[in-house]
TORVEX-459766 format. One line per 8 residues: number of its first residue (from 1); for each residue x, y, z of N, C-alpha, C, CB. Coordinates in pm, 1 decimal. Glycine has a CB too. Layout:
N
NUM	X:Y:Z:X:Y:Z:X:Y:Z:X:Y:Z  ...
***
This chain:
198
1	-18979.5:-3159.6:-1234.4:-18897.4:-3278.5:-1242.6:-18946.3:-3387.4:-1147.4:-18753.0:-3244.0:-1212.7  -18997.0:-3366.7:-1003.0:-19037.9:-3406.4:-968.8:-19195.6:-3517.5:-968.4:-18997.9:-3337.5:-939.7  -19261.8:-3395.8:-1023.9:-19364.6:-3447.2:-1083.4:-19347.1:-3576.2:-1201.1:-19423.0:-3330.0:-1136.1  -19229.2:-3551.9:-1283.1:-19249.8:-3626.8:-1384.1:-19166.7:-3762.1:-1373.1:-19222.1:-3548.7:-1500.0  -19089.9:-3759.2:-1253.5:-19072.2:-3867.4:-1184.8:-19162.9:-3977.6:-1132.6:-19024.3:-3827.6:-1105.5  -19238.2:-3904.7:-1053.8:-19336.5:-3996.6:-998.2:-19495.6:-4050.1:-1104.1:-19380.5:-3907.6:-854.8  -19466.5:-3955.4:-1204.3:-19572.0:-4002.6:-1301.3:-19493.0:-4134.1:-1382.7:-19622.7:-3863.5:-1414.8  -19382.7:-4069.7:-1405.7:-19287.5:-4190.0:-1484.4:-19346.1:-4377.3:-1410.6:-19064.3:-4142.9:-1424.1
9	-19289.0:-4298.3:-1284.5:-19298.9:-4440.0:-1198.1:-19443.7:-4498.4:-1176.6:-19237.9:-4417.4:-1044.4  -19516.2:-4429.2:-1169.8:-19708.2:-4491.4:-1207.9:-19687.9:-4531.9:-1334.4:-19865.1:-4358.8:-1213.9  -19659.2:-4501.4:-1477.2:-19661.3:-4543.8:-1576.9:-19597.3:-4701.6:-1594.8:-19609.9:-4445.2:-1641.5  -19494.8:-4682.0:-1542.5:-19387.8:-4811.9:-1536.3:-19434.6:-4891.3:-1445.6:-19236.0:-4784.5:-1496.8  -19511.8:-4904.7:-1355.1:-19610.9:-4991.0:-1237.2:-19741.6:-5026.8:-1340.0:-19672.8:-4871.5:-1069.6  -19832.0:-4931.7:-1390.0:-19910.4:-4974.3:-1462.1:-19878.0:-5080.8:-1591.8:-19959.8:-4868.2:-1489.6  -19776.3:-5029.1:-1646.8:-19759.3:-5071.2:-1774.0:-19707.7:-5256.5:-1723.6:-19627.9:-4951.6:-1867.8  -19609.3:-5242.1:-1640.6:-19553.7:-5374.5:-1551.3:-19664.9:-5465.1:-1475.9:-19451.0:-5318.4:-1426.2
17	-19771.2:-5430.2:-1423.2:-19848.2:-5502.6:-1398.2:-19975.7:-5572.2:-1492.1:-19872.8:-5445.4:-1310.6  -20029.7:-5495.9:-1580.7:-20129.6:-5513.4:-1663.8:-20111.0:-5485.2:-1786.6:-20222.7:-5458.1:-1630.0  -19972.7:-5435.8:-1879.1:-19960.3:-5434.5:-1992.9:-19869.2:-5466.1:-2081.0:-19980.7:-5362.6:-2006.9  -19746.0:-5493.0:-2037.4:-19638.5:-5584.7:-2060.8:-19634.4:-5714.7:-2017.4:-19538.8:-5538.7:-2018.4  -19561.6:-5801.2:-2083.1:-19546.9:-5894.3:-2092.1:-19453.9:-5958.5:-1979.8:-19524.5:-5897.9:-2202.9  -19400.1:-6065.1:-1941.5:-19289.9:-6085.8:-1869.6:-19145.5:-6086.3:-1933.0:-19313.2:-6198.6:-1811.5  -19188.2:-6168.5:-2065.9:-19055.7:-6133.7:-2146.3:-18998.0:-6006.9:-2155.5:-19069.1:-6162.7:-2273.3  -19137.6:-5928.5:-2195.0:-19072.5:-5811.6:-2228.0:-19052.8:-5732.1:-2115.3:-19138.3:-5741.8:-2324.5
25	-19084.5:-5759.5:-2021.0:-19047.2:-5681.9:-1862.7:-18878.9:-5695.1:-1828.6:-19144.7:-5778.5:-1712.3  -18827.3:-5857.8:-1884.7:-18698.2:-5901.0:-1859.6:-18623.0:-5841.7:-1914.3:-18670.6:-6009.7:-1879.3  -18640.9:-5778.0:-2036.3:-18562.4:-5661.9:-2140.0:-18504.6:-5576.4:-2066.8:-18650.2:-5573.9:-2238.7  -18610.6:-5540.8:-1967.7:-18526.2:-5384.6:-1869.5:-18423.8:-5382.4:-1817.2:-18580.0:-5329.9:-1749.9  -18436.2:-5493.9:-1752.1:-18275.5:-5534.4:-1660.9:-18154.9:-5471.5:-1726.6:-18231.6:-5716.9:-1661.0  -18106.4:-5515.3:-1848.9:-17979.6:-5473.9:-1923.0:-17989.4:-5315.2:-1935.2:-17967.8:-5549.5:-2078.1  -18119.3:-5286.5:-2029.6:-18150.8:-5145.2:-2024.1:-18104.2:-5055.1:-1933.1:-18265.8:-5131.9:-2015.3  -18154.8:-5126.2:-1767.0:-18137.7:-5021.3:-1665.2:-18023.7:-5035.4:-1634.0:-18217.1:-5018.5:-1553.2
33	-17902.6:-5134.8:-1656.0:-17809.4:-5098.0:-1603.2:-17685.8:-5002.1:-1724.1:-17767.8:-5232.6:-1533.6  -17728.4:-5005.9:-1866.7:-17665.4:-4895.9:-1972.5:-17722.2:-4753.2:-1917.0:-17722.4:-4925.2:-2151.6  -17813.7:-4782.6:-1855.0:-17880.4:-4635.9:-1832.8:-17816.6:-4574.9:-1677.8:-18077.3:-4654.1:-1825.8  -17776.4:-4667.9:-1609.3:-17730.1:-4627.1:-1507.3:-17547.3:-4576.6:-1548.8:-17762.8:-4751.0:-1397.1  -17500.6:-4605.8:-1614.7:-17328.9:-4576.4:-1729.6:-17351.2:-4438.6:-1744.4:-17309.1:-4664.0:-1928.4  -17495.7:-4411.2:-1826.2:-17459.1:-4304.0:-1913.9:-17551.2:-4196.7:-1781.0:-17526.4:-4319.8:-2116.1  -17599.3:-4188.6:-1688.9:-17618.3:-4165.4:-1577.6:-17452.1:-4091.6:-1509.3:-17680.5:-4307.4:-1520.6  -17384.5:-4145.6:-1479.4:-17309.2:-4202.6:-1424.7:-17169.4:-4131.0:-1519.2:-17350.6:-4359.8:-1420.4
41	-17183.6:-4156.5:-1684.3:-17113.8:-4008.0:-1765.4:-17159.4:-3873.0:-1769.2:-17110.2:-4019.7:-1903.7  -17310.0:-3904.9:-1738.2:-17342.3:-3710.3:-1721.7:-17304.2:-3637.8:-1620.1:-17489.6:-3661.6:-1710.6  -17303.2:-3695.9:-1517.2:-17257.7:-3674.1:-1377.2:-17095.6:-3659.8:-1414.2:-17303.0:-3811.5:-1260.9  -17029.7:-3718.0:-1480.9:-16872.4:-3687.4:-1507.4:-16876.2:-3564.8:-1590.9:-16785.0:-3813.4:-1590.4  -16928.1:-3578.6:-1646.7:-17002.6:-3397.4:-1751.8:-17001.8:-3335.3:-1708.4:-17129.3:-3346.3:-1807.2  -17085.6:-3295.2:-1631.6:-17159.8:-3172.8:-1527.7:-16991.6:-3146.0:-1437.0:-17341.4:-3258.9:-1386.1  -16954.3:-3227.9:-1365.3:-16795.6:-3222.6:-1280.9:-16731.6:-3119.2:-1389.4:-16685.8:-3407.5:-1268.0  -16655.5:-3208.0:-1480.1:-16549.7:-3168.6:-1552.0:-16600.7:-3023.9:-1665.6:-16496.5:-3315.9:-1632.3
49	-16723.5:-2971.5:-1663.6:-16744.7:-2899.1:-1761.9:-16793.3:-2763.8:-1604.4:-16874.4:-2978.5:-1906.5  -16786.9:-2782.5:-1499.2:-16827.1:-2632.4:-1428.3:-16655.3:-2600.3:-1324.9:-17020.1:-2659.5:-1286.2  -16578.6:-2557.4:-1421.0:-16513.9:-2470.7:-1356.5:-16499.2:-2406.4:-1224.5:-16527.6:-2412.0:-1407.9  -16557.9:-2368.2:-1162.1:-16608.0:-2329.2:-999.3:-16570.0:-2444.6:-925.1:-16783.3:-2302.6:-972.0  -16602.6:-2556.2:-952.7:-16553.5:-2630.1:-880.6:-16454.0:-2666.3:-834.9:-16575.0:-2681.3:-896.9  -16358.7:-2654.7:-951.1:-16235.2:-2689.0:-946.2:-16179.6:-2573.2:-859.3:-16174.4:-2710.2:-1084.9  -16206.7:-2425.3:-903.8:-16148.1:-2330.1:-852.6:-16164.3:-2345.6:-674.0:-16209.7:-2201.9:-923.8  -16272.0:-2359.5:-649.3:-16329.7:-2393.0:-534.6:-16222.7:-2510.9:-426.1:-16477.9:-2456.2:-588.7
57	-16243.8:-2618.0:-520.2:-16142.1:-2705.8:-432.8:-16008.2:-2682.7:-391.1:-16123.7:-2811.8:-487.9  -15930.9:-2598.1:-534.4:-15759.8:-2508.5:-510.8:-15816.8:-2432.4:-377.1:-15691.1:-2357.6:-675.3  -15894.4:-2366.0:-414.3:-15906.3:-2246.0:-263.5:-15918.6:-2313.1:-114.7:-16069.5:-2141.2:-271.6  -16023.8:-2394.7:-126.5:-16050.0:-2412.8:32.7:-15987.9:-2604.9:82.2:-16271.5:-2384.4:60.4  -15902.5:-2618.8:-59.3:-15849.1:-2812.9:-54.6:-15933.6:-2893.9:42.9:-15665.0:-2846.8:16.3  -15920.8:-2908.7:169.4:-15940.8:-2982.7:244.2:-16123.3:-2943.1:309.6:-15807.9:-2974.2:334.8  -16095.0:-2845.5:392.2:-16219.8:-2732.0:427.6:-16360.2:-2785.5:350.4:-16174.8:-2553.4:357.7  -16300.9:-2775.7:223.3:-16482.2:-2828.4:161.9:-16531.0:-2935.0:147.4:-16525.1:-2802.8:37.2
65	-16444.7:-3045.1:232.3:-16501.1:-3150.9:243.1:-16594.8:-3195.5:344.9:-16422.4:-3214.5:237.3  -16611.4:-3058.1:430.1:-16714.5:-3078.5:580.1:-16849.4:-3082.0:598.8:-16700.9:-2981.4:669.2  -16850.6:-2998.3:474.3:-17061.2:-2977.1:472.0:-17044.6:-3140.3:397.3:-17178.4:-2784.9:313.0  -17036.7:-3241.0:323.7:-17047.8:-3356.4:267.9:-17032.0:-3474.8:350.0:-16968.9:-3358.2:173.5  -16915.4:-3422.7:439.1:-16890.0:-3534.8:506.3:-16986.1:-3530.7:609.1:-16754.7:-3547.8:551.1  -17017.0:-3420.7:650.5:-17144.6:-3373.0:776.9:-17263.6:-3473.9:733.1:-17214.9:-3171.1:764.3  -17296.2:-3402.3:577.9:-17418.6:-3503.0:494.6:-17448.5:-3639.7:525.3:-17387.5:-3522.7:350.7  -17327.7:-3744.0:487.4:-17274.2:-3854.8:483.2:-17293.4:-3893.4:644.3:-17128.6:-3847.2:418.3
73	-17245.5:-3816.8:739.1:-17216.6:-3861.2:860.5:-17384.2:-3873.1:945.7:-17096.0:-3747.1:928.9  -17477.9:-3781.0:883.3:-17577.0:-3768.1:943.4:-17692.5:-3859.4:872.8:-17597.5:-3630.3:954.3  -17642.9:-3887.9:757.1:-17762.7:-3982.8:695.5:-17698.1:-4120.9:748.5:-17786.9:-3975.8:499.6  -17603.9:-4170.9:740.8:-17599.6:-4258.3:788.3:-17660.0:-4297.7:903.2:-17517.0:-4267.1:784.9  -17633.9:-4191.5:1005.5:-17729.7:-4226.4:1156.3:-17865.6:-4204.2:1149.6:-17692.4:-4134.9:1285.6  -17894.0:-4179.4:1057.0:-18074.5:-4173.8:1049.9:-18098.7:-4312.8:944.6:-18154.7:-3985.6:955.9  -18017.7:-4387.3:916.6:-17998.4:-4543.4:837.1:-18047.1:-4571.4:927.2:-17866.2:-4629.4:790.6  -17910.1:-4586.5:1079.6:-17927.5:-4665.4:1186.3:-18040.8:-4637.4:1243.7:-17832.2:-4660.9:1270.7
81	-18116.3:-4537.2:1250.7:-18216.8:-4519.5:1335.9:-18361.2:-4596.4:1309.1:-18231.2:-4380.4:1338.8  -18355.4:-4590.1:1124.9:-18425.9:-4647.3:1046.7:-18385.6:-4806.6:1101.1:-18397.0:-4597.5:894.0  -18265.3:-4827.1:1124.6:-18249.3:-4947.7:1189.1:-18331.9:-4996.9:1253.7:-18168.7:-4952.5:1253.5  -18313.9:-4934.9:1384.8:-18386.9:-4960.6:1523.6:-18519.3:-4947.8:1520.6:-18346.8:-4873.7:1629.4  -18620.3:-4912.3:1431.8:-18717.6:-4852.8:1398.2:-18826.6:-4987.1:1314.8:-18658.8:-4720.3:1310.2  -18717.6:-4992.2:1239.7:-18840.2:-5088.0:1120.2:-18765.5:-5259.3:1097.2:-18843.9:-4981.4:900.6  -18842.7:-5319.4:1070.2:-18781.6:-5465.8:1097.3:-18729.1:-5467.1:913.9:-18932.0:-5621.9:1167.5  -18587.5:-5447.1:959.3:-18494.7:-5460.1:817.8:-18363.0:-5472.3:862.7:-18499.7:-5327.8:709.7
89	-18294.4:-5553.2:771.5:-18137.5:-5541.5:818.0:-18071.1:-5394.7:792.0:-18042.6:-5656.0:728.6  -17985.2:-5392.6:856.7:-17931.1:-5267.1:927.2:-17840.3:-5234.6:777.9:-17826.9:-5297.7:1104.1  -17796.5:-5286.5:659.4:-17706.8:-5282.2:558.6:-17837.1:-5242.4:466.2:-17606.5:-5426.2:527.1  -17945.2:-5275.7:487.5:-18055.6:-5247.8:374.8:-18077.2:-5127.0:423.1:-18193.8:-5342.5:358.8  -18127.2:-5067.7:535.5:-18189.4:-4959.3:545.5:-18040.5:-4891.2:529.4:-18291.1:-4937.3:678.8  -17902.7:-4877.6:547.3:-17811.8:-4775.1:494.0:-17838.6:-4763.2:372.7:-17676.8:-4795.8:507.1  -17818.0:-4870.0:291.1:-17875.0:-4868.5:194.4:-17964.8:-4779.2:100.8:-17908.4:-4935.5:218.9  -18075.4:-4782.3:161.4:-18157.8:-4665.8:120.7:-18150.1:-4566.7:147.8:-18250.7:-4664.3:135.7
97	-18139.9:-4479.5:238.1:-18092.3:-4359.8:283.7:-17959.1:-4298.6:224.8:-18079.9:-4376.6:417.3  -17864.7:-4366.3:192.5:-17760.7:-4339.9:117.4:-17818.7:-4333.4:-24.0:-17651.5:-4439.6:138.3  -17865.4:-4298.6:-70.1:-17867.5:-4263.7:-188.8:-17899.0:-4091.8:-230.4:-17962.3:-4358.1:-238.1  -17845.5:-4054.3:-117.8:-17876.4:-3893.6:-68.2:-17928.8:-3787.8:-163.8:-17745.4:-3827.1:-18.3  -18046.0:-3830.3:-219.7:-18146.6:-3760.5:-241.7:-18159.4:-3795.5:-420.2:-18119.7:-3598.9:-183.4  -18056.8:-3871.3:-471.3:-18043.5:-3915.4:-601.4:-18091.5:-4006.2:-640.4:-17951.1:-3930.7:-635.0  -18268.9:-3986.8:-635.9:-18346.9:-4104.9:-662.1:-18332.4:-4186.9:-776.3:-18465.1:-4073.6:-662.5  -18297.7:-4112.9:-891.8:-18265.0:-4178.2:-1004.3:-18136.3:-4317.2:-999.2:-18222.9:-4054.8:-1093.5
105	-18086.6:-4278.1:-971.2:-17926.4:-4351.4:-957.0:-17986.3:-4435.1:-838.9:-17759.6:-4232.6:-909.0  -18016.8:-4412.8:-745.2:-17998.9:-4539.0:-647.9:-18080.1:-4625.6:-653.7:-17998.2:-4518.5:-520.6  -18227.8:-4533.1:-687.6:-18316.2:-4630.5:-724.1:-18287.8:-4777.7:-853.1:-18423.7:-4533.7:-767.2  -18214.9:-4705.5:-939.9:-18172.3:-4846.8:-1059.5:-18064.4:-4916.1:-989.5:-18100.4:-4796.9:-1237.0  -17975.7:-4844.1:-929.1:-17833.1:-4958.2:-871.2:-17887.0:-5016.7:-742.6:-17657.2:-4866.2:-823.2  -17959.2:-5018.7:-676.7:-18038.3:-5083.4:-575.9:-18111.3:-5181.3:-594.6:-18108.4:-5015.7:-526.2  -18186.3:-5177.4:-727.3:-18227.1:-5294.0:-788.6:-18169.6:-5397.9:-862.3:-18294.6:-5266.0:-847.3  -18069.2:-5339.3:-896.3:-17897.3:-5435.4:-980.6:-17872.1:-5481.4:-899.5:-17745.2:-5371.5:-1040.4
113	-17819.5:-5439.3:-744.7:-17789.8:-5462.6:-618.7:-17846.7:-5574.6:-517.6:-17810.7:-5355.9:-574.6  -17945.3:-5549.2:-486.3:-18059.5:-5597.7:-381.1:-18186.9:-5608.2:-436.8:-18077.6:-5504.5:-262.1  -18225.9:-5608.1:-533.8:-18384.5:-5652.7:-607.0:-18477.3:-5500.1:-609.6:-18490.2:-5797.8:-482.0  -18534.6:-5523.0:-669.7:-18671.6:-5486.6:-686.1:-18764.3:-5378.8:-615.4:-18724.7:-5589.4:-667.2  -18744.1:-5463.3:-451.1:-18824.4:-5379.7:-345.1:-18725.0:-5272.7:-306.8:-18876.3:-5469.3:-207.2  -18622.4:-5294.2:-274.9:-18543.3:-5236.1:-207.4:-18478.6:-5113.5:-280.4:-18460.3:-5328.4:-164.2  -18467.6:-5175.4:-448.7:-18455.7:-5052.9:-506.9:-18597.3:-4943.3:-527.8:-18394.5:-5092.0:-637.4  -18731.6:-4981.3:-533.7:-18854.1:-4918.9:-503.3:-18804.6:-4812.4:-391.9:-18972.0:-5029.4:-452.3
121	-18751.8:-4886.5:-253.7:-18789.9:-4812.9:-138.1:-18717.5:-4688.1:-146.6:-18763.0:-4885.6:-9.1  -18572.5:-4681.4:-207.4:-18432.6:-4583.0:-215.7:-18533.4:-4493.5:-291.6:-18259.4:-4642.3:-310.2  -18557.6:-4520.8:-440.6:-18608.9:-4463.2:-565.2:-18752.7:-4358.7:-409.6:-18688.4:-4637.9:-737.1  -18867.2:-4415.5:-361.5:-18913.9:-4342.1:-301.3:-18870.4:-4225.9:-189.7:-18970.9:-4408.7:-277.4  -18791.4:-4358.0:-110.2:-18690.3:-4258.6:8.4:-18648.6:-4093.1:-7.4:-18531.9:-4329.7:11.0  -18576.7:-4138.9:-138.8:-18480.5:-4041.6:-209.0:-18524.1:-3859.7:-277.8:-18437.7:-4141.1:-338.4  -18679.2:-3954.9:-325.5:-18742.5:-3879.4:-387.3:-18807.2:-3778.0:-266.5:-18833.1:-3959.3:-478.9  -18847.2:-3850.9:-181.0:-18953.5:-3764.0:-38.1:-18808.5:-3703.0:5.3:-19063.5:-3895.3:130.9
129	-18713.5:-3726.1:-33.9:-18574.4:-3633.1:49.1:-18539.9:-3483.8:-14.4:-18407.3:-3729.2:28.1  -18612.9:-3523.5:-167.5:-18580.9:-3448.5:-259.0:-18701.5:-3324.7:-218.3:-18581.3:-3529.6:-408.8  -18798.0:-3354.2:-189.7:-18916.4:-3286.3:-189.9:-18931.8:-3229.6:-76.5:-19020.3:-3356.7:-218.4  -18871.8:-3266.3:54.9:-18865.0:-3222.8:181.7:-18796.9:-3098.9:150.5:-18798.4:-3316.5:282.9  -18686.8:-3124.5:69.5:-18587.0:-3061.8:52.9:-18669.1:-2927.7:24.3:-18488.6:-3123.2:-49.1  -18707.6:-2875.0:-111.4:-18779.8:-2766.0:-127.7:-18872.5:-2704.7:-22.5:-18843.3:-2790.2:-227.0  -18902.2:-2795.5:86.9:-19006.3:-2746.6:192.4:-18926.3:-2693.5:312.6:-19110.3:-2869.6:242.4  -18772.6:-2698.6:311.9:-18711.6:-2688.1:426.7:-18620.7:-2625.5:479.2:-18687.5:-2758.2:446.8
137	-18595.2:-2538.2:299.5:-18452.2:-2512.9:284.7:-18462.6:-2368.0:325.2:-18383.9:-2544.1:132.2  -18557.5:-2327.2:262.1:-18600.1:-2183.5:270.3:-18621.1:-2146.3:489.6:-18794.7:-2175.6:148.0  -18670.4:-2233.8:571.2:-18667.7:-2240.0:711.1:-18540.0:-2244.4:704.8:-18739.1:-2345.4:789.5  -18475.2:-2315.8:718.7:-18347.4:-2376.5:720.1:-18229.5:-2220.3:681.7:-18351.0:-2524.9:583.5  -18248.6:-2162.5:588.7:-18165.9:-2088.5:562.8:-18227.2:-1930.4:666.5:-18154.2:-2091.4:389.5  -18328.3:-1928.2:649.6:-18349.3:-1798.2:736.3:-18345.9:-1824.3:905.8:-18504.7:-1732.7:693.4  -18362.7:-1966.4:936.8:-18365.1:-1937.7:1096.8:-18270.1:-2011.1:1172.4:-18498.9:-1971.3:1161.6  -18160.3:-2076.7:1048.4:-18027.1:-2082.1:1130.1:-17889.5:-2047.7:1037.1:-18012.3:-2241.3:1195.9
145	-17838.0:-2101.4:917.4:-17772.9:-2058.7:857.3:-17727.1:-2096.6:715.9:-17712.2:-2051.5:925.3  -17691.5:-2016.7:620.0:-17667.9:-2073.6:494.9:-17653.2:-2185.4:471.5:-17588.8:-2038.1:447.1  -17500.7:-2207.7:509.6:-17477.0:-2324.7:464.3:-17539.2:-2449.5:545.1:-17341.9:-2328.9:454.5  -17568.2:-2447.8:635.4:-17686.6:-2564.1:694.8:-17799.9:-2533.8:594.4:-17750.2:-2538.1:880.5  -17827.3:-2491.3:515.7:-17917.7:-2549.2:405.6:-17893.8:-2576.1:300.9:-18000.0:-2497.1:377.4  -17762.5:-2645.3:305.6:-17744.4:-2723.7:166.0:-17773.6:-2880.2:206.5:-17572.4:-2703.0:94.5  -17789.8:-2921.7:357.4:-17775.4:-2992.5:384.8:-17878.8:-3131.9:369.5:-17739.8:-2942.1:463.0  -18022.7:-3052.4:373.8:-18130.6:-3121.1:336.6:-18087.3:-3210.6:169.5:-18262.8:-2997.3:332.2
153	-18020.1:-3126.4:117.0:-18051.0:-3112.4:-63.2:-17945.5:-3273.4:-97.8:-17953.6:-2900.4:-167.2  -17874.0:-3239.9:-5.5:-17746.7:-3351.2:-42.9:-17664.3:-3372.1:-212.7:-17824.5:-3511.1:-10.3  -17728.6:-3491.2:-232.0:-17669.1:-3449.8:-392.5:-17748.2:-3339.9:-522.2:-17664.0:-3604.5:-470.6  -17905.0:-3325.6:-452.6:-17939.7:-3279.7:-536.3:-17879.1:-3106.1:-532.1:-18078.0:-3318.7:-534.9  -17825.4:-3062.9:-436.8:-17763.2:-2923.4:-444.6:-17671.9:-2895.6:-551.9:-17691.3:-2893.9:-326.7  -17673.0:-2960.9:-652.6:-17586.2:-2927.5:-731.0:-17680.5:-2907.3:-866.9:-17468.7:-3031.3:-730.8  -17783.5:-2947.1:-842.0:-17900.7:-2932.9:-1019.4:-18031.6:-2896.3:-949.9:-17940.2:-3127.3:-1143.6  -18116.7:-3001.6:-922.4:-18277.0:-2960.9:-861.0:-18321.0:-2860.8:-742.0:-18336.7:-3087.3:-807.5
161	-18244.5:-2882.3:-659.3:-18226.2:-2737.3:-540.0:-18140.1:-2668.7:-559.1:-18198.6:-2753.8:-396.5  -18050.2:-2617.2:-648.5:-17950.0:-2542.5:-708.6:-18024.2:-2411.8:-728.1:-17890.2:-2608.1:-840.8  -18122.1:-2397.2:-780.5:-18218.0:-2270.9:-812.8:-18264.8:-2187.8:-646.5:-18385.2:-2345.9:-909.1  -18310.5:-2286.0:-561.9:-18358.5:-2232.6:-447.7:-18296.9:-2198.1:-358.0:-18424.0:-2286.9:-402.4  -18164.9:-2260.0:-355.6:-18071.9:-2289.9:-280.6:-17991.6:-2076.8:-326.0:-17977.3:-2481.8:-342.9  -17962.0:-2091.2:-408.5:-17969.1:-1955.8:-482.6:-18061.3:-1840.6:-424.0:-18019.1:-1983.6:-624.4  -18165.4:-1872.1:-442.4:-18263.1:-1764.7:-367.9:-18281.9:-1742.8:-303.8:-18338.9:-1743.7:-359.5  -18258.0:-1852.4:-186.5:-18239.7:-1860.0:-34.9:-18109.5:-1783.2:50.5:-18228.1:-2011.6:-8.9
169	-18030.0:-1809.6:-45.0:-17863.6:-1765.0:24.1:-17828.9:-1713.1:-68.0:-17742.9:-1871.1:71.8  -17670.7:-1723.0:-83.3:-17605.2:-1625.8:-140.5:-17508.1:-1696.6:-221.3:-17551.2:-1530.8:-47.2  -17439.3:-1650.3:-348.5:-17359.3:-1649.9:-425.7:-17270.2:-1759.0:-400.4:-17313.1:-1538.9:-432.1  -17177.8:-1718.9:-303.3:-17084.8:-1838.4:-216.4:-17154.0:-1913.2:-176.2:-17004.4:-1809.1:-100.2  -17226.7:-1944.5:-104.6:-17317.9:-2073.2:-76.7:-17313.2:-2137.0:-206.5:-17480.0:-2043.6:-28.1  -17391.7:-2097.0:-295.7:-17444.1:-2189.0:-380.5:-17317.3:-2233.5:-488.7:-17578.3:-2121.5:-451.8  -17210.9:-2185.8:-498.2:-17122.8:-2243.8:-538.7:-17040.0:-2376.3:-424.4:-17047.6:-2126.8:-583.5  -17064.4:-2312.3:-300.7:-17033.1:-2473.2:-228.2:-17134.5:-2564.4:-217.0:-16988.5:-2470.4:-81.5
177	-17240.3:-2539.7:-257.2:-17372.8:-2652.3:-282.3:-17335.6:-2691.2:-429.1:-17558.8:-2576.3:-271.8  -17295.3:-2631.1:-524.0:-17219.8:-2703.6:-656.1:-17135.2:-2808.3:-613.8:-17124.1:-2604.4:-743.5  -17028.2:-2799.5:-516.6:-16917.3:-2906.3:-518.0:-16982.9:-2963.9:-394.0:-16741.2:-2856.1:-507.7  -17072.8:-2962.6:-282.3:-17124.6:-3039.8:-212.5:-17197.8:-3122.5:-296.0:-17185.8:-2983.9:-119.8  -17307.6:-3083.8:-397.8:-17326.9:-3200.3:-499.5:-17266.2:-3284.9:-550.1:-17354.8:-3179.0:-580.6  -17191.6:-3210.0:-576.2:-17081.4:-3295.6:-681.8:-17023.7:-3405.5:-616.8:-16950.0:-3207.5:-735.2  -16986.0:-3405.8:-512.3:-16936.8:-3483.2:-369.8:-16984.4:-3602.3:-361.9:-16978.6:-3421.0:-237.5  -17127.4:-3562.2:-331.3:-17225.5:-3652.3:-272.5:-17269.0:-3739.0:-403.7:-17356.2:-3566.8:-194.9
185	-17296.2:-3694.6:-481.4:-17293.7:-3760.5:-656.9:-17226.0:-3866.7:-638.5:-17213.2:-3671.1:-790.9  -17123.5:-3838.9:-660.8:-16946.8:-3930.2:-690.5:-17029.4:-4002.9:-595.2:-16738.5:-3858.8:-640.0  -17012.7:-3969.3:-405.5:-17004.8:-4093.1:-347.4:-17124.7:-4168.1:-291.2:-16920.3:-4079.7:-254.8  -17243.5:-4155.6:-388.9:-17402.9:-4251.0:-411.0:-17326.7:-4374.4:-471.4:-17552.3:-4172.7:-547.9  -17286.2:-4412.1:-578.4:-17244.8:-4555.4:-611.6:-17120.7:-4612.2:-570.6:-17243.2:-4572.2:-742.6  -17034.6:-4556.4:-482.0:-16944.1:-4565.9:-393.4:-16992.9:-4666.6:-287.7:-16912.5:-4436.0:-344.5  -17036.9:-4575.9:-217.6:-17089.7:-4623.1:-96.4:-17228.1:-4751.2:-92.5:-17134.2:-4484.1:-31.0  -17258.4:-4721.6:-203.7:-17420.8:-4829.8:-199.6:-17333.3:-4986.6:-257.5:-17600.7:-4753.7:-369.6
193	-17193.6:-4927.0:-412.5:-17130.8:-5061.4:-399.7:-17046.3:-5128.8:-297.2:-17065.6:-5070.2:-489.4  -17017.4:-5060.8:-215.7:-16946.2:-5124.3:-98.4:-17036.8:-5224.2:-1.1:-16889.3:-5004.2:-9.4  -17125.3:-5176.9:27.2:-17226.5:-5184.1:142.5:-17251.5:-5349.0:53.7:-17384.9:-5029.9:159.7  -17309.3:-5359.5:-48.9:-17332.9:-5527.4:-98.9:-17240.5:-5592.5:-205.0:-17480.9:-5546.1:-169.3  -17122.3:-5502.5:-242.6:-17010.2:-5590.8:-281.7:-16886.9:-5612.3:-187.5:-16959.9:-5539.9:-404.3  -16903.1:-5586.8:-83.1:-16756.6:-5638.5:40.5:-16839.9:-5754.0:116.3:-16688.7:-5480.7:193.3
***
């Protein structure tokens, strides 16, 4: 999946620089934002069609909101750090980093959002978060503890590290990496519309 992400995105750079047109480059705009809807209904799919979750939330109500909010609480300060770090406003680099590991989605609403580059940078960010992820989780779970390795995965713990995340830990884990996804899902266009519509 990965792979065919980043080939996608060479294709769509090639094709955008030297083989499309401008008109027809302007077409995308509308495109990407129907595509970000039905994005945006699969993700309501996936929620309302896995059971576990729900069961999950009756059981532990409040409790399972800590590994997400942990997520949330720690990417944000690595925004700010990205702050202090690189010459960008401090709302752009949250920005990117918030899109916790859901390159797809932030990368198109970042560009609806804030243009072009900025959606580039999320769409990359997101993706190297995604890929760390597989390199880290497996450390992560053997030399400190389960559920600190859902943490790398962020939203993707609920589909793309869902498999490893599995192999790494155990049963219960990976059903709270289901609704830690699910979490972090929901609150990618939450949080990225706040940040440049308030």
């Amino acid at each position: 999946m990965v792979i065919a992400a980043i080939v996608s995105l060479i294709l769509g750079v090639v094709c955008g620089q030297w083989l499309f047109s401008p008109d027809l480059v302007s077409l995308f705009g509308p495109i990407s934002e129907y595509t970000l809807y039905i994005l945006m209904f699969a993700v309501g799919i996936s929620v309302g069609a896995n059971k576990q979750v729900f069961r999950r939330l009756r059981q532990y109500h409040v409790k399972i909101l800590i590994i997400p909010a942990g997520i949330v609480v720690g990417t944000v300060l690595a925004g700010f750090l990205c702050y202090l770090i690189v010459d960008m406003p401090l709302r752009d680099c949250l920005a990117v980093v918030c899109g916790l590991g859901w390159y797809s989605l932030s990368g198109v609403l970042l560009t609806n959002l804030a243009g072009a580059t900025l959606g580039t940078m999320a769409f990359f960010s997101n993706l190297l978060r995604e890929i760390l992820s597989f390199l880290t989780i497996p450390f992560i779970a053997k030399h400190l503890n389960h559920y600190t390795a859902i943490a790398p995965a962020a939203a993707t713990s609920e589909d793309t590290t869902l498999p490893l995340l599995m192999r790494c830990t155990s049963e219960d884990v990976a059903v709270m990496a289901v609704v830690n996804g699910v979490v972090c899902s929901a609150l990618v266009p939450v949080i990225l519309n706040l940040l440049y519509r308030v």
